[in-house]
PQR file with spaces between the fields and no chain letter, atoms N, CA, C, O and H, PARSE charges and radii, in Angstrom:
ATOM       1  N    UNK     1     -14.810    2.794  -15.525 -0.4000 1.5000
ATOM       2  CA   UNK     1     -13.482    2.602  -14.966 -0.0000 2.0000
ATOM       3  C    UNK     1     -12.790    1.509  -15.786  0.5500 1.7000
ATOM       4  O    UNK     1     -13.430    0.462  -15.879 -0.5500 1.4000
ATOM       5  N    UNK     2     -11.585    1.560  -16.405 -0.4000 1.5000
ATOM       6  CA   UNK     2     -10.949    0.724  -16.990 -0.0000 2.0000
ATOM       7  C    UNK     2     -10.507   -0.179  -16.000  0.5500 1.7000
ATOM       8  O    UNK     2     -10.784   -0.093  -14.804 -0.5500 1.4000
ATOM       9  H    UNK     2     -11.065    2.411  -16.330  0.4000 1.0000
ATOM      10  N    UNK     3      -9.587   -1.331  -16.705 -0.4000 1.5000
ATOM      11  CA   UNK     3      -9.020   -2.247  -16.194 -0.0000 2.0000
ATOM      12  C    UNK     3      -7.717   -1.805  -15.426  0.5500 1.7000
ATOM      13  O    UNK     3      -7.548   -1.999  -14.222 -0.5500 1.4000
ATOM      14  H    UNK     3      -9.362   -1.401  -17.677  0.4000 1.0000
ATOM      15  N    UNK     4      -6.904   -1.248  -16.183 -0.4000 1.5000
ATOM      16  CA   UNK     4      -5.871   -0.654  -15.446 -0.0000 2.0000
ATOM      17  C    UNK     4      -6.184   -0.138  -14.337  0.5500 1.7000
ATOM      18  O    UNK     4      -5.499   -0.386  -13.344 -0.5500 1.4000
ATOM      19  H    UNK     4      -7.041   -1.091  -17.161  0.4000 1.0000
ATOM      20  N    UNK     5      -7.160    0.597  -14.276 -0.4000 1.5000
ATOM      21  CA   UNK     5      -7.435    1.676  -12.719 -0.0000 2.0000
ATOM      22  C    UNK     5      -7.862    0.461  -11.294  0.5500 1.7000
ATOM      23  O    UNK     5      -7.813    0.657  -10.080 -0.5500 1.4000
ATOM      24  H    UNK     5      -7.716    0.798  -15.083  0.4000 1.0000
ATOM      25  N    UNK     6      -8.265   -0.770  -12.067 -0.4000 1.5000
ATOM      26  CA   UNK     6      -9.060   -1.307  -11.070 -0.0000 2.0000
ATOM      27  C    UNK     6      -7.366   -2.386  -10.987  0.5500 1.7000
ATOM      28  O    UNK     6      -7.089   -2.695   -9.828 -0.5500 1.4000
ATOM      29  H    UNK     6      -8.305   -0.929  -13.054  0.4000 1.0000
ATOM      30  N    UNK     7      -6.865   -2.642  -11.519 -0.4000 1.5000
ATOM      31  CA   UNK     7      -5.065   -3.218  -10.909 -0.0000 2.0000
ATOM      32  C    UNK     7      -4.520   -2.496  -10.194  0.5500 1.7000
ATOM      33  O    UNK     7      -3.757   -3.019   -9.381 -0.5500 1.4000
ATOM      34  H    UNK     7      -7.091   -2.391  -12.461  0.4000 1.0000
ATOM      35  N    UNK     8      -4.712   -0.572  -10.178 -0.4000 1.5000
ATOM      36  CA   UNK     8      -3.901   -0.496   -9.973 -0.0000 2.0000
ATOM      37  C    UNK     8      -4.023   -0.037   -8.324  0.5500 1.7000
ATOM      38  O    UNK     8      -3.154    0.166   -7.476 -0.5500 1.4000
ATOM      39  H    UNK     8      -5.332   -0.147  -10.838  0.4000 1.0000
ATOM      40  N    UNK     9      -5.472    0.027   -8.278 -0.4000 1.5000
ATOM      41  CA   UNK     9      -6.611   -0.318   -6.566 -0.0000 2.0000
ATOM      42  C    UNK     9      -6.175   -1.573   -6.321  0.5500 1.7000
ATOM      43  O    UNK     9      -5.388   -1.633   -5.377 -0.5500 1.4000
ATOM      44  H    UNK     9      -6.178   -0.138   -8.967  0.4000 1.0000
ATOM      45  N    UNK    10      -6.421   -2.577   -6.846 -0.4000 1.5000
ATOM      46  CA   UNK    10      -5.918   -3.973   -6.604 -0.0000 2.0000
ATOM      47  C    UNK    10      -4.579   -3.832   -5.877  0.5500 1.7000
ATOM      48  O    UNK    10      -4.599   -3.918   -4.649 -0.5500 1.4000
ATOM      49  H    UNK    10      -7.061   -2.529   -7.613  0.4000 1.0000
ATOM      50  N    UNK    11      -3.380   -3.618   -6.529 -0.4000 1.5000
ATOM      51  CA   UNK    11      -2.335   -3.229   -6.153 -0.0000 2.0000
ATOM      52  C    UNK    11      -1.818   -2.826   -4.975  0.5500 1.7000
ATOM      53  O    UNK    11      -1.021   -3.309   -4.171 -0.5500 1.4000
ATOM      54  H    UNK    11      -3.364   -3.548   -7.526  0.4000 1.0000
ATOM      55  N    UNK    12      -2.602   -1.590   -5.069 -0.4000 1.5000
ATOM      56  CA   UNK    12      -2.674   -0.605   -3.894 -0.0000 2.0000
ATOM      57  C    UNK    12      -3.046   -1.250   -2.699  0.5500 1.7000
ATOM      58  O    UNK    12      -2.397   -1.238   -1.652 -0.5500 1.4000
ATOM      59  H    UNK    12      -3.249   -1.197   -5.722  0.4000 1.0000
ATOM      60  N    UNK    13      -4.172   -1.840   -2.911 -0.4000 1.5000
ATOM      61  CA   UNK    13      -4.949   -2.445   -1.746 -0.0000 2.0000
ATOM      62  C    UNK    13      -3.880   -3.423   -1.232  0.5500 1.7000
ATOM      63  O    UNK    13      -3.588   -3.305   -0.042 -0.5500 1.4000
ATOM      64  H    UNK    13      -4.699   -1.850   -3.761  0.4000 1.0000
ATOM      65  N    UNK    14      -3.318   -4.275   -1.875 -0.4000 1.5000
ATOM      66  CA   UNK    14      -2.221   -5.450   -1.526 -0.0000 2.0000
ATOM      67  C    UNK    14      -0.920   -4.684   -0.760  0.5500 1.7000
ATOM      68  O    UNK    14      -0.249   -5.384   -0.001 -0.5500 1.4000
ATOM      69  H    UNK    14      -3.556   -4.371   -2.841  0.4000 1.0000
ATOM      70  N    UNK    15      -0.674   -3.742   -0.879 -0.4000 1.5000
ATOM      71  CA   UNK    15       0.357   -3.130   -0.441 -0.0000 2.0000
ATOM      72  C    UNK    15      -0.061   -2.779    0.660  0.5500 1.7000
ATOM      73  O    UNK    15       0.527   -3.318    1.597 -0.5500 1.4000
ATOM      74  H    UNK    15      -1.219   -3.174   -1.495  0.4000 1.0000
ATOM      75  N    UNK    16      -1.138   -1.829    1.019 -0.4000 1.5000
ATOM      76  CA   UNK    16      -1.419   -1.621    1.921 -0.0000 2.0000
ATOM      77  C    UNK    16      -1.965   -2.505    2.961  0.5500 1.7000
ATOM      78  O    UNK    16      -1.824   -2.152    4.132 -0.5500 1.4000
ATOM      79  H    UNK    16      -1.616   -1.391    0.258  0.4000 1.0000
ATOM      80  N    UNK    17      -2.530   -3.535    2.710 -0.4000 1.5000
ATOM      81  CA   UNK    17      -3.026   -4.772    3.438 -0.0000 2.0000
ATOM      82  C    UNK    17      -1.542   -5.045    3.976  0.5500 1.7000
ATOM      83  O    UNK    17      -1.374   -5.149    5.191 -0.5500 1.4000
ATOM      84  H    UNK    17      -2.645   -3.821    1.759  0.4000 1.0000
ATOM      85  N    UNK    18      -0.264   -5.185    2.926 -0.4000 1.5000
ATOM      86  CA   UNK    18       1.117   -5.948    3.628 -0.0000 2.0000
ATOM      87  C    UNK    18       1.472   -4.876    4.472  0.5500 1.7000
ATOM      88  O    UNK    18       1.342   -5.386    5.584 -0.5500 1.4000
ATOM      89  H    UNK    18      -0.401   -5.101    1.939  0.4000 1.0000
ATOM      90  N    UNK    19       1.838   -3.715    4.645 -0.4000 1.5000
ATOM      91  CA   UNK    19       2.467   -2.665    5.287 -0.0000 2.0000
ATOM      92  C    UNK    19       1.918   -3.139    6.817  0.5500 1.7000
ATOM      93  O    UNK    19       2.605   -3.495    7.774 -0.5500 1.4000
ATOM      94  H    UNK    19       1.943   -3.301    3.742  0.4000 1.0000
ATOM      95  N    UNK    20       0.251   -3.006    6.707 -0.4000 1.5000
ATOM      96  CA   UNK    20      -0.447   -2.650    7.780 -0.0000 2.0000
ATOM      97  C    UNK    20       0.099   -4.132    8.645  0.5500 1.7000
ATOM      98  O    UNK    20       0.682   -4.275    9.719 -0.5500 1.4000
ATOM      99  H    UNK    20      -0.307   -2.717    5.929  0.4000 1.0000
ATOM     100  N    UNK    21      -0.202   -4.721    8.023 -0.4000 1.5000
ATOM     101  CA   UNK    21      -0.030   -6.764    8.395 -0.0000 2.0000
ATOM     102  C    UNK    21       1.532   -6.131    8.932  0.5500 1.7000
ATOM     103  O    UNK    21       1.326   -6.067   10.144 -0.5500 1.4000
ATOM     104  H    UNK    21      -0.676   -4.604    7.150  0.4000 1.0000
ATOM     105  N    UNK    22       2.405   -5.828    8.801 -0.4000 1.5000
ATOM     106  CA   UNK    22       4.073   -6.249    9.017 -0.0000 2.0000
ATOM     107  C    UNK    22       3.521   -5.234   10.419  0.5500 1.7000
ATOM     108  O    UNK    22       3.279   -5.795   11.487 -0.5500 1.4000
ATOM     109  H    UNK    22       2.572   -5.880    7.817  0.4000 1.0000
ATOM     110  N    UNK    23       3.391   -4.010   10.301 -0.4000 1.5000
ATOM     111  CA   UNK    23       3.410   -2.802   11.725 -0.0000 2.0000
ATOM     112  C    UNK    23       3.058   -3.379   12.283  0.5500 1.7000
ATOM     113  O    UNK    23       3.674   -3.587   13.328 -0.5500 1.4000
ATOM     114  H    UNK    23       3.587   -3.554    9.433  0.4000 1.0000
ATOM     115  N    UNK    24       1.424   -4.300   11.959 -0.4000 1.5000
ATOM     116  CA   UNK    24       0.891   -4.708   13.494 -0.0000 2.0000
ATOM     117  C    UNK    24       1.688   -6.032   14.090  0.5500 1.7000
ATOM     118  O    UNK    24       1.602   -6.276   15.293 -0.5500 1.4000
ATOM     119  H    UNK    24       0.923   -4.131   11.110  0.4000 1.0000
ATOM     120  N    UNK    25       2.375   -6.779   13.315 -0.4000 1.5000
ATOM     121  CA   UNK    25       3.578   -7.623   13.830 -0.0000 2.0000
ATOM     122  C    UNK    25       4.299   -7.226   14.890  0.5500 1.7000
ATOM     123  O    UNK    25       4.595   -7.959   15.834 -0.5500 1.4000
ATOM     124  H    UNK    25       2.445   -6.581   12.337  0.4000 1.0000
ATOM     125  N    UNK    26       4.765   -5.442   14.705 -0.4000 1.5000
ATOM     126  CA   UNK    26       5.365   -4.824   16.058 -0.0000 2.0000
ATOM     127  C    UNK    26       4.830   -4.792   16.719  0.5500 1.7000
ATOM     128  O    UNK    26       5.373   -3.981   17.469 -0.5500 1.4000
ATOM     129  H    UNK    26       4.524   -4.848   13.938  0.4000 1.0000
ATOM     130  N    UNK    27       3.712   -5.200   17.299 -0.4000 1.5000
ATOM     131  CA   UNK    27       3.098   -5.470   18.514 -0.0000 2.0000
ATOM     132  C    UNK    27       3.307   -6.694   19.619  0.5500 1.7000
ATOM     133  O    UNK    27       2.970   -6.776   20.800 -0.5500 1.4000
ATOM     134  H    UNK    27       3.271   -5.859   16.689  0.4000 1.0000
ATOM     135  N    UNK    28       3.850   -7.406   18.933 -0.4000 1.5000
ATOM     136  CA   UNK    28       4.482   -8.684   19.650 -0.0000 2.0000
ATOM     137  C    UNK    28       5.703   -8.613   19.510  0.5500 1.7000
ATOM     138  O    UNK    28       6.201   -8.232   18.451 -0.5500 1.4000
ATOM     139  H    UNK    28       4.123   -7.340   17.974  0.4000 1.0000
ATOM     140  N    UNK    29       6.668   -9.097   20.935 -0.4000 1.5000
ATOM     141  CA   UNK    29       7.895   -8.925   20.896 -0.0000 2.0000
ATOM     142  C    UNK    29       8.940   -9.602   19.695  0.5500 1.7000
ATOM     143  O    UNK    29       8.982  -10.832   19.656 -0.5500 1.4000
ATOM     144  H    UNK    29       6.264   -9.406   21.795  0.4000 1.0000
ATOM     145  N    UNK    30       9.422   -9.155   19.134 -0.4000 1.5000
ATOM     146  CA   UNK    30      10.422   -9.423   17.902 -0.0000 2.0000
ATOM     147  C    UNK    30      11.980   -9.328   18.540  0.5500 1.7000
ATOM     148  O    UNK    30      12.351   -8.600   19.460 -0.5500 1.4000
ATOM     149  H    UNK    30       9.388   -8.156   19.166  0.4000 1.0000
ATOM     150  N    UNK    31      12.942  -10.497   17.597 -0.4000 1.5000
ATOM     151  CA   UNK    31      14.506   -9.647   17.712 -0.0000 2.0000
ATOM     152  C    UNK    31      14.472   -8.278   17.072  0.5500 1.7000
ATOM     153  O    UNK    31      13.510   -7.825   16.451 -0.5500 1.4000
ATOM     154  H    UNK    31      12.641  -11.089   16.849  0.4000 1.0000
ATOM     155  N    UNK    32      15.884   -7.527   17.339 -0.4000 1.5000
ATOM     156  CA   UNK    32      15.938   -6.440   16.758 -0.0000 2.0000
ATOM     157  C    UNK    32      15.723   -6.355   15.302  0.5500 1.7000
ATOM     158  O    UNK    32      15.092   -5.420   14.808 -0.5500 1.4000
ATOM     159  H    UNK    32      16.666   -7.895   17.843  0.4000 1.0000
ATOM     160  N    UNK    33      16.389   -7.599   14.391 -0.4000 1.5000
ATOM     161  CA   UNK    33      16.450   -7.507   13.218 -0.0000 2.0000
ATOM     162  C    UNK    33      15.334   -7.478   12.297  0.5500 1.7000
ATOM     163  O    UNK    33      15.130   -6.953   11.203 -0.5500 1.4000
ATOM     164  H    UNK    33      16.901   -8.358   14.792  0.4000 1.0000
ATOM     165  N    UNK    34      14.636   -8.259   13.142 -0.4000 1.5000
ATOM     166  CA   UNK    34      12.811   -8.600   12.656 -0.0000 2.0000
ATOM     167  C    UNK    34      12.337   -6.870   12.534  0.5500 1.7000
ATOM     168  O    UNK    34      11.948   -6.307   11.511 -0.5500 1.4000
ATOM     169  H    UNK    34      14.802   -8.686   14.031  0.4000 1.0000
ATOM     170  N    UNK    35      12.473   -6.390   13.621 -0.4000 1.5000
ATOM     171  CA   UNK    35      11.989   -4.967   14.245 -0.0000 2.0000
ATOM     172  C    UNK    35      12.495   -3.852   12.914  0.5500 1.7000
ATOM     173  O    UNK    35      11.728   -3.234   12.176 -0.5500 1.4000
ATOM     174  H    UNK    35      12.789   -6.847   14.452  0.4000 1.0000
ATOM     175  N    UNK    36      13.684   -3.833   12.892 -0.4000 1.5000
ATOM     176  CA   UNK    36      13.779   -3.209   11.783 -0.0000 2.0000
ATOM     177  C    UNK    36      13.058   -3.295   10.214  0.5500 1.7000
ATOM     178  O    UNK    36      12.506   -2.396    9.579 -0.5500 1.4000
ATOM     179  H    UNK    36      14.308   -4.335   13.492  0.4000 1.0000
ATOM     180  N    UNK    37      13.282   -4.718    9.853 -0.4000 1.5000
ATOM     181  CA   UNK    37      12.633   -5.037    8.400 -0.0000 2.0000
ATOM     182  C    UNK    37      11.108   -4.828    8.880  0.5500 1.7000
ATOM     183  O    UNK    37      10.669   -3.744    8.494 -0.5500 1.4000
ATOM     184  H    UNK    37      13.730   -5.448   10.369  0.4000 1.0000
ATOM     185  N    UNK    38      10.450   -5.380    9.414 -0.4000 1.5000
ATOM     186  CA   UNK    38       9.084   -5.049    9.616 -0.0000 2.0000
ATOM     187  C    UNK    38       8.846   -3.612    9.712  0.5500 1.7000
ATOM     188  O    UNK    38       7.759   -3.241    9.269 -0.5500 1.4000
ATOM     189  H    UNK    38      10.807   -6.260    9.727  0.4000 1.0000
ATOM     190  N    UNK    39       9.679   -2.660   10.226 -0.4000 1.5000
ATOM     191  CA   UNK    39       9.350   -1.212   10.170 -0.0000 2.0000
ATOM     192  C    UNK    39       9.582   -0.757    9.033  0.5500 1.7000
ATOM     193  O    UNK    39       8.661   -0.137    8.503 -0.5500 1.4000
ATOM     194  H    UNK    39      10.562   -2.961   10.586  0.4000 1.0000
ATOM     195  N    UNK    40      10.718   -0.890    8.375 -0.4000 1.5000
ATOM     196  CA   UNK    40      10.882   -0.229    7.495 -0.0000 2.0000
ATOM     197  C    UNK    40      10.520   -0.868    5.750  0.5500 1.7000
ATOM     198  O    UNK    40      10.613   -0.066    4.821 -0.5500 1.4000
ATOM     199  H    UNK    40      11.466   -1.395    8.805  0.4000 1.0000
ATOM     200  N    UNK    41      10.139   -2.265    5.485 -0.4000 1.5000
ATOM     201  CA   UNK    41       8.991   -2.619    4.869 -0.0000 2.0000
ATOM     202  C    UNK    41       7.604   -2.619    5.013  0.5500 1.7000
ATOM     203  O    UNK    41       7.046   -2.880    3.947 -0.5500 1.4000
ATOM     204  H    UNK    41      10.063   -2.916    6.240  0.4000 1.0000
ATOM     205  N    UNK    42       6.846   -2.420    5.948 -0.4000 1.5000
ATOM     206  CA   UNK    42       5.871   -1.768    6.581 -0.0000 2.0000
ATOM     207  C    UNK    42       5.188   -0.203    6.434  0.5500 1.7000
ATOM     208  O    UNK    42       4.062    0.246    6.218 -0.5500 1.4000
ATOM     209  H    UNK    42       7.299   -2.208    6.814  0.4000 1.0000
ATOM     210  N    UNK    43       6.822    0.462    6.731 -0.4000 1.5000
ATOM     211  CA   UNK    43       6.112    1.740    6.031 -0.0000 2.0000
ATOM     212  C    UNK    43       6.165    2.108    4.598  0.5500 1.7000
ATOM     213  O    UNK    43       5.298    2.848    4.134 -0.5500 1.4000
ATOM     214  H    UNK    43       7.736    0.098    6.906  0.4000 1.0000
ATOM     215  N    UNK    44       7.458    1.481    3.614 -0.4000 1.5000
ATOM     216  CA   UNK    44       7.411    1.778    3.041 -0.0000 2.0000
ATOM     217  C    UNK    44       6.230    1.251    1.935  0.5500 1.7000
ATOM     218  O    UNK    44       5.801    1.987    1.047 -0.5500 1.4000
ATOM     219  H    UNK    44       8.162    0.880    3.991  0.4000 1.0000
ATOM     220  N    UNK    45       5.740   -0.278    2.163 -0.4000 1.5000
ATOM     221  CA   UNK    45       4.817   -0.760    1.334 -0.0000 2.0000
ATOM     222  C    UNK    45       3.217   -0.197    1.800  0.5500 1.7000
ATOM     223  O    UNK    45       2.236   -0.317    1.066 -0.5500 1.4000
ATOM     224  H    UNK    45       6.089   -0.876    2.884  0.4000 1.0000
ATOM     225  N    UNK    46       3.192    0.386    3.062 -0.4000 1.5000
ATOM     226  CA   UNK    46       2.028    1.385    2.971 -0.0000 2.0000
ATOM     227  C    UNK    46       1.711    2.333    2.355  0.5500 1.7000
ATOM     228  O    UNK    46       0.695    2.631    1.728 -0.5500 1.4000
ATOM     229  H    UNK    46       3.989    0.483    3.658  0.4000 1.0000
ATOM     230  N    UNK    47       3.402    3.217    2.720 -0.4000 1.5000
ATOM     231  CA   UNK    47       3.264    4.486    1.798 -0.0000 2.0000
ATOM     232  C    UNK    47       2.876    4.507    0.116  0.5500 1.7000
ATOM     233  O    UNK    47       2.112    5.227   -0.527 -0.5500 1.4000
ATOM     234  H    UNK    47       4.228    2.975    3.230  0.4000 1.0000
ATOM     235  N    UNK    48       3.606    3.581   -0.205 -0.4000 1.5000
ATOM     236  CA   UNK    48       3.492    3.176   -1.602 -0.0000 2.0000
ATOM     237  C    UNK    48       2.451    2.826   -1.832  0.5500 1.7000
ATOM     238  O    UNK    48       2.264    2.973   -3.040 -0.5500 1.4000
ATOM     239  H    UNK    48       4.226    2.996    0.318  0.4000 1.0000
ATOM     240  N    UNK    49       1.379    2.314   -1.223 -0.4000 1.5000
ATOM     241  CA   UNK    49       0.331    1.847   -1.555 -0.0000 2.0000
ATOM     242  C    UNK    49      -1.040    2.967   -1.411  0.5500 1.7000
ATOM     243  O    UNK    49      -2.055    3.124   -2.090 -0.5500 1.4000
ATOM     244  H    UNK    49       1.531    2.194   -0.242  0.4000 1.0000
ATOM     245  N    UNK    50      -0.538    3.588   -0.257 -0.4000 1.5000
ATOM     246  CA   UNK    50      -1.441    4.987   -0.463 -0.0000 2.0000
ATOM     247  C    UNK    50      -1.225    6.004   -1.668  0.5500 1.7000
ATOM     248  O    UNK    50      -2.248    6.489   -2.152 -0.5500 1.4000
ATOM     249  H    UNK    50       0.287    3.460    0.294  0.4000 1.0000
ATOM     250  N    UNK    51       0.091    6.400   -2.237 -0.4000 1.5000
ATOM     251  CA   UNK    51       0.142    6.672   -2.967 -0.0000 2.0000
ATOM     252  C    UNK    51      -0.210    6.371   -4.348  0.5500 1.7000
ATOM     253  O    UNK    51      -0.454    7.163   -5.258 -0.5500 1.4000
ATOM     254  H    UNK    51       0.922    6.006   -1.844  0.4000 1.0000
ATOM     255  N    UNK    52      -0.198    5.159   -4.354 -0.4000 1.5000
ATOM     256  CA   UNK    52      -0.600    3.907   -5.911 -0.0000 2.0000
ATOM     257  C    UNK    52      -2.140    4.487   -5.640  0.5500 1.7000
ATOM     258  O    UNK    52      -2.738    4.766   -6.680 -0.5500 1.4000
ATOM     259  H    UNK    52       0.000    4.516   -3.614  0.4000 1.0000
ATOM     260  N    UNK    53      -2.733    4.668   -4.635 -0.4000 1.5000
ATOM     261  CA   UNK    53      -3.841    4.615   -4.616 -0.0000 2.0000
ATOM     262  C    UNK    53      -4.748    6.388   -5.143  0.5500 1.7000
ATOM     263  O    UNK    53      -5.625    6.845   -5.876 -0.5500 1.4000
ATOM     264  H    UNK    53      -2.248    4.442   -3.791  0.4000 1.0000
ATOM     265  N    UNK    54      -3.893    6.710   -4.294 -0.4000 1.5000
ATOM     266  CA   UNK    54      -4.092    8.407   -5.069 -0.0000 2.0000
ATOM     267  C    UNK    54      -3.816    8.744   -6.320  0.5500 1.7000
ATOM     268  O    UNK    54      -4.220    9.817   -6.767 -0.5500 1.4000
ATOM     269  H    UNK    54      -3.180    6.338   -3.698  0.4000 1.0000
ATOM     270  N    UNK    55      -3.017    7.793   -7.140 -0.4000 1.5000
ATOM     271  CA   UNK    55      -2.567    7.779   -8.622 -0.0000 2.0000
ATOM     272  C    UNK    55      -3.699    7.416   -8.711  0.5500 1.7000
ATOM     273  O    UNK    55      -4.360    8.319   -9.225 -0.5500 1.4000
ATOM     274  H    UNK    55      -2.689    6.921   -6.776  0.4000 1.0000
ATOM     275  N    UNK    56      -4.471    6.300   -8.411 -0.4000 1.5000
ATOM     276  CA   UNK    56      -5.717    5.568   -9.649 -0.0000 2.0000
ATOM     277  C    UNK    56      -6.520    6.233   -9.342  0.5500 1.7000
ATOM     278  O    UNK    56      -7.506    6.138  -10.073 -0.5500 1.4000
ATOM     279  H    UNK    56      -3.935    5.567   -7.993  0.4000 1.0000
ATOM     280  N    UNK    57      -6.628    7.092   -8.368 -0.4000 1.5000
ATOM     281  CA   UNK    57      -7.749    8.157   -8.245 -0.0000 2.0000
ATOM     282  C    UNK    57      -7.876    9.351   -9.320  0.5500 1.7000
ATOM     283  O    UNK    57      -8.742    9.835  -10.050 -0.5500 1.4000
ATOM     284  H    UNK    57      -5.827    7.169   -7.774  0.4000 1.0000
ATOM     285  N    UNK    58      -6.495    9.553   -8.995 -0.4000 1.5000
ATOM     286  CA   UNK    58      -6.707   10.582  -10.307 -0.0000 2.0000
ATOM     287  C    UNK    58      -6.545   10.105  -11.533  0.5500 1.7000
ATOM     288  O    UNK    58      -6.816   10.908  -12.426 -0.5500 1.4000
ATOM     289  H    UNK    58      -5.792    9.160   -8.402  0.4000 1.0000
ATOM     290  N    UNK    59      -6.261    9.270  -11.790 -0.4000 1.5000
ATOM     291  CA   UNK    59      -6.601    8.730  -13.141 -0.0000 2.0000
ATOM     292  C    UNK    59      -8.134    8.504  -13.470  0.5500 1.7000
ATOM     293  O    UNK    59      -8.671    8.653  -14.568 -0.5500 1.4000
ATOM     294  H    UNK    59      -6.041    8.618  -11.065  0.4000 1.0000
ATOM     295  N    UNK    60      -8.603    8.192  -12.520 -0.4000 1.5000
ATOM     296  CA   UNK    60      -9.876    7.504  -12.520 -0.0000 2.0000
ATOM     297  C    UNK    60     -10.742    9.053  -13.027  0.5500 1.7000
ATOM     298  O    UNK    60     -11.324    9.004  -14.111 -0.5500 1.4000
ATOM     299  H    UNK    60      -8.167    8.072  -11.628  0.4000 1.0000
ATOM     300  N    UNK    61     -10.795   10.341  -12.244 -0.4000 1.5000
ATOM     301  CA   UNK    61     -11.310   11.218  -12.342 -0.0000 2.0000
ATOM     302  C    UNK    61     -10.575   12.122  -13.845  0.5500 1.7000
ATOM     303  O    UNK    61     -11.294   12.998  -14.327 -0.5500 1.4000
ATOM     304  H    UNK    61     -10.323   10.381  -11.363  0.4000 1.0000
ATOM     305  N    UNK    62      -9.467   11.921  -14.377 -0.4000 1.5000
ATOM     306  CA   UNK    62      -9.426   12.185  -15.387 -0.0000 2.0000
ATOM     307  C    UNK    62     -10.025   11.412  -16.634  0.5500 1.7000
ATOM     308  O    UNK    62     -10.330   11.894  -17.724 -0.5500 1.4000
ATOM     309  H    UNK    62      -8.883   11.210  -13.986  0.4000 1.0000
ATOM     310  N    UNK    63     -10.098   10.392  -16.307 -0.4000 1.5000
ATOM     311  CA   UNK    63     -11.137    9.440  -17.582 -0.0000 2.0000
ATOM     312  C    UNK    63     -12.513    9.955  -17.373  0.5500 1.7000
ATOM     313  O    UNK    63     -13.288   10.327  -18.254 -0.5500 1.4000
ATOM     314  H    UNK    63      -9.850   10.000  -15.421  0.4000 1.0000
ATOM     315  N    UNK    64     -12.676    9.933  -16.338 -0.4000 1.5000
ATOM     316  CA   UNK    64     -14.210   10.559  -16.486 -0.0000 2.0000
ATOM     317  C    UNK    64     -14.263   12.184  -16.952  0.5500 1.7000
ATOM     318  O    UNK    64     -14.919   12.529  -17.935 -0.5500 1.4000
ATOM     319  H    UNK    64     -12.047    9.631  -15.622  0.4000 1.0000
ATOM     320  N    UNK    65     -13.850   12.696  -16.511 -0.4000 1.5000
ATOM     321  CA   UNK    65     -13.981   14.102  -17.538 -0.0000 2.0000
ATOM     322  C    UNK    65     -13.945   14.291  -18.757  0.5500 1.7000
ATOM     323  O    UNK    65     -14.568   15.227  -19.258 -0.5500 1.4000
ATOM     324  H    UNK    65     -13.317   12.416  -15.712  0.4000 1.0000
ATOM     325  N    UNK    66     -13.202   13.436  -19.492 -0.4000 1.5000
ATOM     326  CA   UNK    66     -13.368   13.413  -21.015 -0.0000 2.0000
ATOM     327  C    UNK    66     -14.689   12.971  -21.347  0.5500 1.7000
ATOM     328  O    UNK    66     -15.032   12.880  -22.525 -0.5500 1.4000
ATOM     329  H    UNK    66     -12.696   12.675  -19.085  0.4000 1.0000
């Protein structure tokens, strides 16, 4: 596994650690404004991070086939 693949898990992992961290914030009462940014940075730095993560996957499995 190269270096890149393991940044870009690194990465991934950080994103997804923040997403998850902001949602479970909505569990305690917030103003509205909080409520919004926490939702909608939340999902989007999850999504992104699952996805980052399915990229280094397949990267990962295309280096190994060669």
């Amino acid at each position: 596994m190269s270096w890149q693949i393991v940044v870009m898990f690194a990465v991934a992992a950080l994103f997804v650690l923040l997403g998850a961290g902001l949602l479970l914030l909505l569990a305690r009462p917030q103003p509205p404004a909080r409520i919004y940014v926490y939702r909608m940075v939340g999902i989007m730095a999850l999504s992104g991070g699952i996805v980052l993560a399915m990229s280094a996957v397949a990267m990962w499995q295309w280096s190994v086939e060669e």
